[in-house]
N, C-alpha and C positions, 0 to 999 in steps of 0.2 A: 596414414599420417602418424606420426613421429609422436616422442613427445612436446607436451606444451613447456617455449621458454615461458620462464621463473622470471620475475624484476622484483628488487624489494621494492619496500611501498615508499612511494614520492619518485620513482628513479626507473618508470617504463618513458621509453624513447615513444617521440611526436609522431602519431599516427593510428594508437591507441587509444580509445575509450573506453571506460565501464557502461552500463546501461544508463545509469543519471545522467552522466556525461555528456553519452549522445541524443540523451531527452533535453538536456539543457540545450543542444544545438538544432532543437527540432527534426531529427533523427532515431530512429529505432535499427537493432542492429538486423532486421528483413531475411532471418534465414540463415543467415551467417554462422559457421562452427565459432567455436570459443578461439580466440587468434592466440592467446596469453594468458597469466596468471600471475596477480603482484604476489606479494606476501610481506603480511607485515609481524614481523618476531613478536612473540609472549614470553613470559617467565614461565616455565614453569607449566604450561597448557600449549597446546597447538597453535599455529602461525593465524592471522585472520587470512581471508584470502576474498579476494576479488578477481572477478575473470573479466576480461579485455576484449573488445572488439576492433576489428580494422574500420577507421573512420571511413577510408575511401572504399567500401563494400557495403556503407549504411545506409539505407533506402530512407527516404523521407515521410514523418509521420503521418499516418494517415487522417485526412479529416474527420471531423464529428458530424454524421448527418443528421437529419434532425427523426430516424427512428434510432438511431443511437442514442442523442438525445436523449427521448422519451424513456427508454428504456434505463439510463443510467438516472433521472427523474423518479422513475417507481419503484427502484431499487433504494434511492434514497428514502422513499414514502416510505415503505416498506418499513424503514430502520425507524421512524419513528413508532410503528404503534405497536402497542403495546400485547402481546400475547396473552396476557391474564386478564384485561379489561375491555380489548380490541378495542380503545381510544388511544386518536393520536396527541401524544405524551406532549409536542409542541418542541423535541428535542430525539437527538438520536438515544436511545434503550442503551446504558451501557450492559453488556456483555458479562460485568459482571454480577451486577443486578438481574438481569432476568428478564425485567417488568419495569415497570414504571417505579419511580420513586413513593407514589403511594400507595400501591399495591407490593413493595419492598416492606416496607415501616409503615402498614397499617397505625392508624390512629387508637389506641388501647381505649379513651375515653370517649371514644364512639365519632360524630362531625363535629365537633365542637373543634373549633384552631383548625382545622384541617378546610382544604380550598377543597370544593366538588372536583370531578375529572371532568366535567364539560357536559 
């Protein structure tokens, strides 16, 4: 295989897709090599780029069964509790926190103003 044509960005020909694209049309691109590549010009820094898939070679997304489901269910649990106090926070743990919000910023004045964690 050759190289991949280049289209600037807004300006690839009808039959392309990027991956949101083809998730928007209930499609995934199922295996398929990269068909293309936009590029959209910077100043001064490198092009962005997106790569392209052939609509008519996109296979149809696959179902959710219900141990998928489950399984994307306890990954969400998961993301709630909390690693320093193993309660669940009632919210996903941001990442850049660590921990829960009161195990972040402890109460200096002991429980007084501060909620229990459950």
């Amino acid at each position: 295989m050759g190289a991949l044509p280049v289209f600037r960005w807004r300006l690839a020909p009808d039959g392309y897709a990027t991956r949101r694209q083809l998730r928007a049309l209930g499609l995934r691109p199922g295996g398929q090599c990269v068909a293309a590549q936009l590029e959209r010009p910077r100043r001064r820094r490198a092009p962005l780029v997106a790569y392209l898939y052939r609509v008519d070679l996109a296979k149809p997304v696959r179902p959710m069964t219900p141990g998928r489901w489950a399984a994307l269910a306890a990954a969400n649990r998961a993301r709630r509790v909390c690693p320093a106090c193993r309660h669940d926070a009632g919210y996903v743990i941001p990442t850049s926190l660590g921990t829960c919000v009161p195990c972040a910023y402890p109460d200096p004045d002991g429980s007084e103003g501060s909620t229990p964690h459950g």
